[in-house]
C-alpha positions as CSV (number, residue, x, y, z in Angstrom):
1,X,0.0,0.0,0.0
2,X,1.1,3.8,-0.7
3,X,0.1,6.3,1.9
4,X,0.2,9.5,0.8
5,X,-0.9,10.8,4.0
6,X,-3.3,10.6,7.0
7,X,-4.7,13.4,8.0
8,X,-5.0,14.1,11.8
9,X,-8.5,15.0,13.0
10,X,-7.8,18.2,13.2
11,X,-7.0,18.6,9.2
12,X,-10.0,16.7,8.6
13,X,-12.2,19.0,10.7
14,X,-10.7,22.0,9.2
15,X,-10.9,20.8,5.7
16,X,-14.7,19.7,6.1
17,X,-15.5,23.1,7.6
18,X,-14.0,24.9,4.3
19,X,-15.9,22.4,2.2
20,X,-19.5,23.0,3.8
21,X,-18.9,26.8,2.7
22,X,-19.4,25.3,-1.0
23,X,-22.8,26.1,-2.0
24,X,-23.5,25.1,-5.6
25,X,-25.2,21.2,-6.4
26,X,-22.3,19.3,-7.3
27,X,-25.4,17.4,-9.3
28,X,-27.9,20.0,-10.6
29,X,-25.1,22.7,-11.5
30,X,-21.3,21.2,-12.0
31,X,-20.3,24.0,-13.6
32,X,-21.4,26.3,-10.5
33,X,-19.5,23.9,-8.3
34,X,-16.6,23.2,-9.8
35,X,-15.8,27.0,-10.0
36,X,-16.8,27.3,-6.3
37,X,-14.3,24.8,-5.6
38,X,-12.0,26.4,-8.1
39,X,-12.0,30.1,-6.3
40,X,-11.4,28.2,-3.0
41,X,-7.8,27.6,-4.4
42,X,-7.7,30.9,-6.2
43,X,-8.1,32.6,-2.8
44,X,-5.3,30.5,-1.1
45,X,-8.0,28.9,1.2
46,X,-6.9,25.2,1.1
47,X,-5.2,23.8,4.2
48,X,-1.5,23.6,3.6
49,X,-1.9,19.9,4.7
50,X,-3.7,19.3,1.6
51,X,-1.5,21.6,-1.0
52,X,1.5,19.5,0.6
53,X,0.1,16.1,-0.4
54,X,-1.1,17.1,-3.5
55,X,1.5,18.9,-4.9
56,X,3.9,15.2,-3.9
57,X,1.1,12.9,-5.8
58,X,1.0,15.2,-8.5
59,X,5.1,15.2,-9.1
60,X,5.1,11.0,-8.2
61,X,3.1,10.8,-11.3
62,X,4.8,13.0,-13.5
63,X,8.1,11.6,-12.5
64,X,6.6,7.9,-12.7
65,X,7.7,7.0,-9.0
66,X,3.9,6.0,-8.2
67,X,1.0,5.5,-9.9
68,X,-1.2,4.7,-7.3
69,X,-1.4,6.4,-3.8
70,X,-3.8,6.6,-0.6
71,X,-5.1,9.4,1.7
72,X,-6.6,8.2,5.3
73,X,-9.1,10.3,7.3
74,X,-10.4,12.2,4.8
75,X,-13.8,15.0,5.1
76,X,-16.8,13.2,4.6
77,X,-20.6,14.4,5.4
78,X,-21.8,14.1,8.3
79,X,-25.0,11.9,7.5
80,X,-23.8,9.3,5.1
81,X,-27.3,7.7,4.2
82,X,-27.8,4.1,3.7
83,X,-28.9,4.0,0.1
84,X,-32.2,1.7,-1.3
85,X,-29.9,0.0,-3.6
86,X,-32.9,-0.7,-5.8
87,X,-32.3,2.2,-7.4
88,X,-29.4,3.6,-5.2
89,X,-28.8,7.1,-7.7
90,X,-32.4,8.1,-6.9
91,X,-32.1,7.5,-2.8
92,X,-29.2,9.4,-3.0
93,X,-30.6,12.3,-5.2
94,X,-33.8,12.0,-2.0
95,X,-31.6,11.6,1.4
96,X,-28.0,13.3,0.6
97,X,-28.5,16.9,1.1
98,X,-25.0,18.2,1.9
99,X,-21.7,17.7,-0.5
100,X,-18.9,17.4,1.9
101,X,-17.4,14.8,0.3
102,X,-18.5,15.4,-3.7
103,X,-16.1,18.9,-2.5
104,X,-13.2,17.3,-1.6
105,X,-13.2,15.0,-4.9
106,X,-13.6,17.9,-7.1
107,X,-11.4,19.9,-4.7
108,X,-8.4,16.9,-5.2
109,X,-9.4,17.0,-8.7
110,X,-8.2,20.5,-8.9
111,X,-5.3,20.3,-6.9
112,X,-3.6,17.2,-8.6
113,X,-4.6,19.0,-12.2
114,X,-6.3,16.1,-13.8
115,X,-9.7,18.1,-14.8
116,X,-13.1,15.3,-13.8
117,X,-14.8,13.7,-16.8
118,X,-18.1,11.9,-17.2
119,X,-20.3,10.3,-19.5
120,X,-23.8,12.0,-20.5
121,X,-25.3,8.0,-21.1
122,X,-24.6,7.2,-17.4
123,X,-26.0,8.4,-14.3
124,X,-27.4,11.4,-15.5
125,X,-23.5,12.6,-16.8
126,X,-23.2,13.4,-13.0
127,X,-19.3,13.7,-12.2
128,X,-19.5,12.1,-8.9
129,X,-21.1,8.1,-9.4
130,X,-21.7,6.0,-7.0
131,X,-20.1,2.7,-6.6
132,X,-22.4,0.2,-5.1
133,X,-23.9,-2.8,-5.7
134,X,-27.2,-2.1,-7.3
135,X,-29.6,-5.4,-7.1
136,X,-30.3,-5.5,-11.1
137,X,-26.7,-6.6,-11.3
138,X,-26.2,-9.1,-8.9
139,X,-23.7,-11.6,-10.0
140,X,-22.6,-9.4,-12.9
141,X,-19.0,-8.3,-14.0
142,X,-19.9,-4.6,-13.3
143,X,-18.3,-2.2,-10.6
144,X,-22.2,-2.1,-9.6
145,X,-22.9,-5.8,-8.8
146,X,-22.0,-7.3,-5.0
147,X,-18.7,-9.7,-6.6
148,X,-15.2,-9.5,-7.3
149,X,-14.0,-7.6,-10.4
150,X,-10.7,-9.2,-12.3
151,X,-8.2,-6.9,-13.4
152,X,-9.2,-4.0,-15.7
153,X,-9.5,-0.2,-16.7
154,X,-12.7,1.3,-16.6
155,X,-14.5,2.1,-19.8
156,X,-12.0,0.3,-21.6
157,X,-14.2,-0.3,-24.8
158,X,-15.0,3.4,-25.1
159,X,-13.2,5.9,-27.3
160,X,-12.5,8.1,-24.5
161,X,-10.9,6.7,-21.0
162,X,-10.2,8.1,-17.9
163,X,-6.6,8.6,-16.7
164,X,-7.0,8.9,-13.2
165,X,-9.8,6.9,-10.9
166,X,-10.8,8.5,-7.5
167,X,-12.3,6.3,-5.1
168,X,-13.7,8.1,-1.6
169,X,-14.5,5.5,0.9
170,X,-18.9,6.6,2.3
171,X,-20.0,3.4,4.1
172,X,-17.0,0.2,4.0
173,X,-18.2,-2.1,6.8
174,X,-15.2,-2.9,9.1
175,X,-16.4,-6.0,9.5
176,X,-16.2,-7.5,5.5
177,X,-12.8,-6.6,4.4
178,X,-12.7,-5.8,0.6
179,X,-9.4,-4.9,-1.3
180,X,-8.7,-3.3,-3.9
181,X,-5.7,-3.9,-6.7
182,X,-3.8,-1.9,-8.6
183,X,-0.7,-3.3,-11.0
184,X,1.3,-0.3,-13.0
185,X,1.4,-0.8,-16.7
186,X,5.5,-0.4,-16.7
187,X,5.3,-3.5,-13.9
188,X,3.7,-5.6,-16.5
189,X,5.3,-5.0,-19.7
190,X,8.9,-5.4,-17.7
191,X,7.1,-9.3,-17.1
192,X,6.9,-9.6,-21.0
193,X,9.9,-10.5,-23.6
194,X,10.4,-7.6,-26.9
195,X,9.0,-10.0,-29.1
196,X,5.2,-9.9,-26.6
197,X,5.5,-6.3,-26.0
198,X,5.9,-5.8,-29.7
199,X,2.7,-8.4,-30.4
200,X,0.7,-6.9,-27.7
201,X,1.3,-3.2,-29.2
202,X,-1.0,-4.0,-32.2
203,X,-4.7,-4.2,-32.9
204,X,-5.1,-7.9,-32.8
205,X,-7.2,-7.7,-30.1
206,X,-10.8,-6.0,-28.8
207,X,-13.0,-5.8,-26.0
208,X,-16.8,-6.1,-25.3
209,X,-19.0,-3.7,-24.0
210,X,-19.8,-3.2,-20.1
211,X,-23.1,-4.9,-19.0
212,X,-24.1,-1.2,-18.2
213,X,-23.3,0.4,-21.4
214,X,-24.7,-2.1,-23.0
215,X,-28.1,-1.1,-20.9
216,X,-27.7,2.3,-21.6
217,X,-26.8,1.5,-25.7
218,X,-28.1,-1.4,-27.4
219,X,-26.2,-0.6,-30.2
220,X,-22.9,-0.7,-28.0
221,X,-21.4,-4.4,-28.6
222,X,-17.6,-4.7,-29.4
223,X,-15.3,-2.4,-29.2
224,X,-13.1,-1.1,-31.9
225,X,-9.8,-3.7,-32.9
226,X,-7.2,-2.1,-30.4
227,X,-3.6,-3.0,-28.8
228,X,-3.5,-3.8,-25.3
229,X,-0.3,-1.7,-24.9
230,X,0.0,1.7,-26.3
231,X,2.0,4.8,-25.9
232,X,4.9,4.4,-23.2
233,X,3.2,1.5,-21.0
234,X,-0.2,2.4,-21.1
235,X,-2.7,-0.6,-21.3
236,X,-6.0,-1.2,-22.5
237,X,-7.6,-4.4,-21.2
238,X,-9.7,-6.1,-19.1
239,X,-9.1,-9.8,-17.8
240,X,-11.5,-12.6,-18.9
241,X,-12.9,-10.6,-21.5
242,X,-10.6,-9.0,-24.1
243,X,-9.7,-11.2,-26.6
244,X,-8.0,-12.0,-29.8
245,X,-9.7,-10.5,-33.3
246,X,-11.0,-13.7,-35.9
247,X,-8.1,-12.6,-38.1
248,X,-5.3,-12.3,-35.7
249,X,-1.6,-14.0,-36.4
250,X,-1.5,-17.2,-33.6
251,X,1.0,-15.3,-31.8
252,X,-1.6,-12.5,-30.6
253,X,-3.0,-15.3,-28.2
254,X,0.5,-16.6,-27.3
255,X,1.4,-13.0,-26.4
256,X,-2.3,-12.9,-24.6
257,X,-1.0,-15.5,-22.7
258,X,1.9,-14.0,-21.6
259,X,-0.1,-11.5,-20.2
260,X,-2.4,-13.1,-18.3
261,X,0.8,-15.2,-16.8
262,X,2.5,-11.8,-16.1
263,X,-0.9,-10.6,-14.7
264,X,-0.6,-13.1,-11.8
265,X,3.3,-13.2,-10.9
266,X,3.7,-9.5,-11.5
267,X,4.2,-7.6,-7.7
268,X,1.0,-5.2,-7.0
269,X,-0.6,-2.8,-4.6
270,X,-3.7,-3.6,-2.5
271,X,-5.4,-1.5,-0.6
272,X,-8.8,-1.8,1.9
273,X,-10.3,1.3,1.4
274,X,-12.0,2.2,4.5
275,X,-14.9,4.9,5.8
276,X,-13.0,8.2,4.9
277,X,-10.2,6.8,2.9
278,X,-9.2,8.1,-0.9
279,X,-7.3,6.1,-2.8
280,X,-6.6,7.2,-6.3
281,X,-4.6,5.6,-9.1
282,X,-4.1,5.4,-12.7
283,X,-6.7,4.3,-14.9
284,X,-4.6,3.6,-18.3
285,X,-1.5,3.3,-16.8
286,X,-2.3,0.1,-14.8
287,X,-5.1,-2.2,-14.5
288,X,-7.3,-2.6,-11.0
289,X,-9.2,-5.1,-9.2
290,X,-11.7,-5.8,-6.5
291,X,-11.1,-8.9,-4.1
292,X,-13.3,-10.6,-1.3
293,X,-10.5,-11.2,1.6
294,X,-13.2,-11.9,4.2
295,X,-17.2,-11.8,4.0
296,X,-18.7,-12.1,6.6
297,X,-22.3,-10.6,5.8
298,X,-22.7,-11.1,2.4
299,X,-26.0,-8.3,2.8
300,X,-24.1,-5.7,4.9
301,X,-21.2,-6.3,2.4
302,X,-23.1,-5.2,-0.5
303,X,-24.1,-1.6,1.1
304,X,-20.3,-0.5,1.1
305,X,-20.6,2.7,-0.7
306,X,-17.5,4.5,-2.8
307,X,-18.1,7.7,-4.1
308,X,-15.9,7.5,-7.2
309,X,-14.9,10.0,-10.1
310,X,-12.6,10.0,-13.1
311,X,-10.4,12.2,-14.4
312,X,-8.1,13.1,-17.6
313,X,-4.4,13.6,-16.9
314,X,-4.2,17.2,-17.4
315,X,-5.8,20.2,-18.8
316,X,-4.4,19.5,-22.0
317,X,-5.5,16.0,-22.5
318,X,-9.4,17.2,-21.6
319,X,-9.1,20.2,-24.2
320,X,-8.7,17.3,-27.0
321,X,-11.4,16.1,-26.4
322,X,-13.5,19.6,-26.2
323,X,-15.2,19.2,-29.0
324,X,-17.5,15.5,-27.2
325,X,-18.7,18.2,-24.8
326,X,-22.3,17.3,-24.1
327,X,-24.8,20.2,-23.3
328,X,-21.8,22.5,-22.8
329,X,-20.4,21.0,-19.8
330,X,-16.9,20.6,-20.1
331,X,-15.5,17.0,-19.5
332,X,-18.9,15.5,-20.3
333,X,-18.7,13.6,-23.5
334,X,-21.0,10.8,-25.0
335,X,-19.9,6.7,-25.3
């Protein structure tokens, strides 16, 4: 595990009481909030505690010392509600009436300069999502069913992928312990030989469609034909369901192979997010997980709660892709 930081009580409690001066909805006005947050920073108002471990994360991942880092003790609201997780978005949009901890994710956001992103198909193109199981997709492979999750990026069919994930620990029962894993792109292709890396660099190989997208779109199936490795080591992939095109040369599934070998000897992180922990890590430049250690309430399990967010790697990356901006809302794009 990485530990960024853990902030004393006091931090926290000095950090929530600047937050709680944010008054926009973070849900029926992003654009209002996020520059909220924004002048917050503009007017040198953020705890030095935070402007110290931001500023570290945000030169660790420019440097490539670590792509994956926690914060303990973070602001959260007051009243964390237990959500109906019939339709959990709805019971949220009812019972959550103050944005403690939707400000401190946009407020991270800001402060590690990887600008949020969401998609207009999903969850109302809110910024902030909520990852919990929701009962329609019980024993799916979804971030929203009650099970484990193999190793993947988010949204790795779609044309445009999050750099950076941000998770924010609401409700994790202390008494089921859930982990979360995180292997770095550069760990896995120093696992393959030339002759993989090259393989595994072209696009032999695609990926099908989320069970939610899929709900969402009909029409979403497949993705495009893609590499699972691209640019310096960023990877594209998710385990158990990318595969190998019909027309692919036999050694795209050798070097698939490889991969998935690599994928289980190759040294990762794990982390049990708890209540009030953030842990954040690349999205493209690694693959994550979610693993069962210990349940021991199988229903209690399924109400832990993350309040999750994505984000581009830097103002420059999300001005690419100005032109997907849905309704005007910058970082909102379409599948």
């Amino acid at each position: 595990m990485l530990l960024s930081h853990a902030f004393t009580d006091a931090e926290r409690d000095e950090l929530s009481a600047l937050l709680r001066t944010v008054g926009a909805h973070p849900y029926r006005d992003p654009i209002a909030f996020s520059g909220e947050v924004a002048g917050l920073v503009r007017r040198e108002e953020v705890p030095s505690a935070l402007i110290e471990v931001t500023d570290r994360i945000r030169k660790e991942r420019e440097t490539g010392a670590a792509f994956a880092h926690a914060l303990r003790n973070c602001p959260l609201d007051e009243n964390i509600p237990l959500l109906d997780q019939r339709d959990p978005l709805a019971d949220k949009y009812a019972k959550k009436t103050t944005f403690v901890a939707e400000s401190f994710l946009q407020l991270f956001g800001h402060l590690v300069g990887t600008p949020l992103l969401s998609y207009g198909s999903r969850f109302n193109g809110d910024f902030f999502i909520d990852v919990i199981a929701i009962d329609r997709y019980r024993g799916k492979q979804t971030g929203y069913s009650d099970g484990e999750l193999a190793f993947h990026n988010d949204r790795t069919a779609h044309p445009v992928r999050a750099d950076y994930i941000t998770l924010l620990g609401m409700r994790c029962p202390e008494e089921d312990i859930t982990y979360t894993g995180f292997v770095s792109g550069p760990d896995l292709l120093a696992a393959l030989t030339e002759r993989e890396r090259h393989t595994l660099r072209q696009p032999y190989f695609y990926t099908p469609f989320d069970v939610l997208s899929r709900d969402r779109n009909n029409a979403l199936t497949v993705s495009d034909n893609h590499a699972v490795f691209y640019g310096e080591h960023s990877v594209r992939y998710v385990d158990t369901h990318t595969t190998v095109t019909e027309d692919a040369p036999p050694e795209a599934k050798d070097a698939l192979i490889a991969l998935k070998n690599a994928l289980v000897r190759t040294e990762k992180v794990r982390h049990r997010i708890r209540t009030g922990d953030l842990f954040t890590f690349a999205n493209q430049d690694g693959l994550h997980s979610r693993e069962h250690v210990e349940i021991n309430d199988p229903e209690r399990a399924r109400t832990r709660w993350l309040l999750k967010t994505y984000g581009f790697r830097d103002q420059a990356t999300a001005d690419r892709f100005a032109d997907r901006w849905l309704e005007g809302v910058p970082g909102r794009v379409g599948d």
